[in-house]
N, C-alpha and C positions, 0 to 999 in steps of 0.2 A: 310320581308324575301327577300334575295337578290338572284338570280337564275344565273345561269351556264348561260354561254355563250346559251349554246345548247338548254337550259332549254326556255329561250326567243326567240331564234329563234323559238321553238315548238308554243309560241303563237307567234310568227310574223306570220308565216304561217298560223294558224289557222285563223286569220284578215287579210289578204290577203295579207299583205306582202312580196315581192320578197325575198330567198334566196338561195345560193346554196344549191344543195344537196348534203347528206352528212348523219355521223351516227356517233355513239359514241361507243368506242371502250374500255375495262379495260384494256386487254392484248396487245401482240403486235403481235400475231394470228388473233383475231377480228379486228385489223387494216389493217393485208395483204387481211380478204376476204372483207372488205367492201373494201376498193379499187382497189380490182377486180371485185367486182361488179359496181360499178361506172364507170370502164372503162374509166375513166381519169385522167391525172396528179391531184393529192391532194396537200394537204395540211396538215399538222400536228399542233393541237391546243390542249396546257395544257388547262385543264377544270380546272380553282382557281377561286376564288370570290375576287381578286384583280387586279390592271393593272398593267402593268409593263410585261405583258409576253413575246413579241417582242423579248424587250432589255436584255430580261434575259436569252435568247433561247428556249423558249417555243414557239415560232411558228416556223413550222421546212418546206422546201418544199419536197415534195415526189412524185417523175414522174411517180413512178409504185408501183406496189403491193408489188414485195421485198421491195423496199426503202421505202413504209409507213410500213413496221413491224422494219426493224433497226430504223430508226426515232423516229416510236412508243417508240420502249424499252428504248432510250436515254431519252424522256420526262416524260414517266411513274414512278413516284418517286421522280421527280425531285420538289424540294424547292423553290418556286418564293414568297421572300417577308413573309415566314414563312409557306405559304401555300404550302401542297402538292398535286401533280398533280395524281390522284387516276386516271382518265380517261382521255381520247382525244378524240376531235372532229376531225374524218376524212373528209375530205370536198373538194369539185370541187375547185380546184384551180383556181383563175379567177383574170386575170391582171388588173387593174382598167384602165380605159382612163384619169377621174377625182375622185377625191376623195372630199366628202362632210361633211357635220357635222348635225345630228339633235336629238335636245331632247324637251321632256315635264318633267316638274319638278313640284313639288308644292310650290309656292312663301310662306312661310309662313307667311313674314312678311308684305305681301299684302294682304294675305286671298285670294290668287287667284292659275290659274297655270301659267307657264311660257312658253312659246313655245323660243325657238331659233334653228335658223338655220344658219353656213354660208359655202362659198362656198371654205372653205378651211381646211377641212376635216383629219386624220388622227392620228400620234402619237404625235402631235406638235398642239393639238388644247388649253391647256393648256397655251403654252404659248402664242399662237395668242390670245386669250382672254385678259391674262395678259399686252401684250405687243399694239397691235392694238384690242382695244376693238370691235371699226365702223368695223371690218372684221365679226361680230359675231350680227346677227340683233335678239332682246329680244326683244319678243311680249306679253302681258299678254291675256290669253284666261279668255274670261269670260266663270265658268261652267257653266253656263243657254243656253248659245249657241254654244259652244264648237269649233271645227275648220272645217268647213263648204269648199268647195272647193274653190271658191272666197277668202277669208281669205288665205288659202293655196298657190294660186298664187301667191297676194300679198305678203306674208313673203319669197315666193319662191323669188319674185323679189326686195325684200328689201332687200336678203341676197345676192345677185349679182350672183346668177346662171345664164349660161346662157340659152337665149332665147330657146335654141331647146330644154332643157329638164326641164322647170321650170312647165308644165304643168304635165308631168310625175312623177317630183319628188311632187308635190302638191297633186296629186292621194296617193301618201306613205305616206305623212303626214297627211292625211285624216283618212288613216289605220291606223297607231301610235297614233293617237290620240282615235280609238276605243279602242285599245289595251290598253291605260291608263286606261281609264272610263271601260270600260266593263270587265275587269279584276283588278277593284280596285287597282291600281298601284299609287307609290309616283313618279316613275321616270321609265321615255321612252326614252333609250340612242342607236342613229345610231351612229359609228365612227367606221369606214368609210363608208358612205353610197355612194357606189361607182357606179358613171356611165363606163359602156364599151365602147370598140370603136363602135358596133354596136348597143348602143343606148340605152342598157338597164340599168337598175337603181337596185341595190340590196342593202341588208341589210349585207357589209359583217361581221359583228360583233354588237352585241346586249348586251347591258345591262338593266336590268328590276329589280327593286324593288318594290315588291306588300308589299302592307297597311296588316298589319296584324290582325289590329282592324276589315278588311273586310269578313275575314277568312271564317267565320262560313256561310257565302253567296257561295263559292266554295271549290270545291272538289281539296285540296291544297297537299294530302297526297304524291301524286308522283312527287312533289318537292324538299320534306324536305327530310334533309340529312340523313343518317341511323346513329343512337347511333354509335361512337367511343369512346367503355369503360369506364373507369371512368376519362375519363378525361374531359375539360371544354365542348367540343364538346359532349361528351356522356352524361355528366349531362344536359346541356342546352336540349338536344334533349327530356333524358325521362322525365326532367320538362315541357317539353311545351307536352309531348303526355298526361301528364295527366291533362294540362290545370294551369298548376303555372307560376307566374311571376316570372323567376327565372335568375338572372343572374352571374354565378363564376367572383370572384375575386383573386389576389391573398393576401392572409390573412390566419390566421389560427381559427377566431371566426364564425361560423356559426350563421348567423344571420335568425330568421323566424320573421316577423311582420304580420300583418292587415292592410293595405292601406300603399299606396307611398310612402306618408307624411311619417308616422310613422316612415317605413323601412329605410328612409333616416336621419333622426333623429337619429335613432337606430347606423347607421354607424357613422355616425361624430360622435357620444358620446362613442362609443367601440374605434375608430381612437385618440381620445385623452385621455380616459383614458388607449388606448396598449402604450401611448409613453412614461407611467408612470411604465410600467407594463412588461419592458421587450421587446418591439417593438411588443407586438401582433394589428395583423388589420383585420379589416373586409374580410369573407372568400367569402362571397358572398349576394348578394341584393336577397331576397323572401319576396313578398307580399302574401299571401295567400284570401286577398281580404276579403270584405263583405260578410255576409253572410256565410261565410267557414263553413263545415259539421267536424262531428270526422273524416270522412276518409280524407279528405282534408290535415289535419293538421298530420295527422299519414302520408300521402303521402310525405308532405313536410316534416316533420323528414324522414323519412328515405334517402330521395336525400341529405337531407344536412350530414347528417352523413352517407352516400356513399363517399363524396368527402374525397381525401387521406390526405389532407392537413390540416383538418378541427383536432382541437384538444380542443375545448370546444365549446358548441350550448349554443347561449343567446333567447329565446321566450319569446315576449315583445308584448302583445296584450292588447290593449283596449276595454272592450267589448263594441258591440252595436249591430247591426243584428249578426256579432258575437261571442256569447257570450261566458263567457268564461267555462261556465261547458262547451261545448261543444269543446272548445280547450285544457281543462284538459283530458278529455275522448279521444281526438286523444292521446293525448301524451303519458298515461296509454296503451291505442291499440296500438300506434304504438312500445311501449316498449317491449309491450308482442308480437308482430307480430317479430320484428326484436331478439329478443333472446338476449344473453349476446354473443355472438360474433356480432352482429351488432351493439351494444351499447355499445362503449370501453371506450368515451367521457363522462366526467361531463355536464348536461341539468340546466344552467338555465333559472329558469322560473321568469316572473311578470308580473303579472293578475293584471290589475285594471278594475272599469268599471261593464257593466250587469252582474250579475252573478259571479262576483267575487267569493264571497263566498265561493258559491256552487262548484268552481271550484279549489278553495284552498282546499276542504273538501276532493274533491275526489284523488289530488295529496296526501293530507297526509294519506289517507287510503292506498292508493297504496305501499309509505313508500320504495320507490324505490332509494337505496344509493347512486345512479346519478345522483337524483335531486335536487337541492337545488332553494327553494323560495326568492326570494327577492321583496323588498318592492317598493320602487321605480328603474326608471329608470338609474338613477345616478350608484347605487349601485351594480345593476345588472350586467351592465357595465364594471364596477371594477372587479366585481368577474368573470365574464367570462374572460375577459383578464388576470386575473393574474393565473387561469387555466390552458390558452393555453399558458402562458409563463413556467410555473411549469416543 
């Protein structure tokens, strides 16, 4: 899960990291009274979950309360990179003296994390990296002992800070490094983490991606984003409130599987039999996982035939924990839950595996004229695309 600007600074703060204050605004009314309340020149910041906002006019500056409400309404709305700017962060405007650079990352392909810092900070650390690598000092933290203040120093002074604030900023890196580990985080991104002329060190922009495998360890609900309709955003959303692996694509075969594996099998094999069939593709990737109960599977039909684009569902399940009477019995519940105006689309199914049978028994009792069984994977494949081509 990737979080708002704002969103990260709330835990920077929380871990004692320095930031301006500041608030988040929808209107451009909540922008003039929070920068009368602050009582000092702001700042205007599109709240997107991409970069680029700088250069694209999304960071705006605003001396006073009138000028953050015009401000505001210019960015509110506004398109950075396909994202839109739903809210702003209003915030103490603060001139930097220097600007720095600090992240924690997870190395994957060392099985570690990565600490770097250097001391040349801002909208240009992309290409210092690229271009002067040695401006940019990579440390790998072992997690057993994590980034202890000594450590901190050191990378502070491997990354060429200078001497008067390398202790200070080693104190923030200390923080940032709780703020990964204690908030289950893949990535802990300062740019700019800026010093002033009198000495102080803040966090003036935050990026944080929490582990979502860590989830069910905190209370994540006033992060995530609220449903926007039936679009990718809205599906994604009620998929994950009710616990599915669910990810839209753009295609028009709705795909539901039983593990990863399968689900991605599933796609390549729909992807090449649509190229035969009229261009139909995969509408979207859903696991419904192990173990999956009748309501599980009747949940996942209905998201997938929610989506507008979707013009035949292929349900390709292997049983084992499971099984598949019990994925016939969603599909039966979920038929009769959603009615003949939610169910406009041809279902097909194939069931191999535990309980097969018993789960082929109960589809042909049901005798439902939207379903059509198929045997193998191959075949099923074929007929759901040449449906959604139809």
């Amino acid at each position: 899960m990737d979080l708002y600007e704002y969103q990260a600074k709330e835990l920077f703060a929380r871990h004692g990291v320095p930031v301006p204050s500041g608030g988040v605004a929808s209107t451009p009314e909540d922008a003039r009274s929070i920068a009368a309340e602050l009582g000092t020149p702001t700042v205007i910041k599109a709240q997107v979950k991409t970069g680029g906002r700088g250069k694209a006019g999304g960071v705006r500056p605003a001396p006073g309360p009138a000028s953050a409400e015009v401000e505001a309404r210019r960015v509110l709305g506004m398109d950075i990179k396909g994202h839109t700017a739903r809210t702003v962060l209003v915030e103490q405007a603060t001139v930097p003296f220097e600007e720095y650079y600090a992240a924690y990352l997870v190395d994957r392909a060392k099985g570690t994390f990565l600490a770097m810092v250097s001391s040349e900070g801002g909208m240009d650390i992309e290409e210092v990296a690229a271009t002067r690598p040695e401006a940019l000092a990579r440390v790998p933290v072992d997690p057993a002992c994590g980034m202890d203040a000594e450590t901190a120093s050191l990378l502070a002074a491997a990354a060429g800070l200078p001497a008067e604030v390398q202790d200070t900023v080693a104190g923030v890196l200390v923080r940032l490094w709780r703020v990964l580990v204690e908030e289950d985080a893949l990535l802990v991104e300062v740019n700019p983490l800026a010093c002033t002329s009198d000495g102080r060190v803040l966090a003036l922009d935050g990026k944080v991606t929490l582990d979502d495998n860590a989830a069910f360890r905190h209370e994540r609900e006033a992060f995530a984003d609220p449903p926007a309709g039936d679009g990718a955003a809205g599906l994604e959303a009620r998929a994950r409130a009710r616990r599915l692996n669910y990810v839209k694509l753009d295609g028009e075969v709705g795909v539901i599987g039983n593990g990863a594996g399968l689900v991605m099998s599933t796609l390549d094999v729909v992807a090449y039999a649509g190229q035969r069939a009229g261009g139909a593709r995969p509408a979207n990737f859903l696991d419904i996982g192990g173990g999956a109960s009748a309501q599980v599977m009747a949940d996942a039909l209905e998201i997938v035939l929610s989506d507008q684009d979707v013009r035949s569902v292929l349900v390709n399940v292997f049983g084992g924990i499971t099984t598949c009477d019990a994925v016939a019995e969603g599909i039966v519940s979920a038929l009769g839950m959603l009615g003949e105006h939610g169910v406009r689309h041809p279902i097909v199914v194939r069931l191999d595996g535990n309980n097969a049978e018993a789960g082929l028994a109960i589809l042909d009792a049901a005798r439902h004229p939207l379903v059509r069984v198929v045997t193998t994977m191959d075949d099923a494949a074929e007929l759901a695309a040449r449906l959604a081509a139809a």
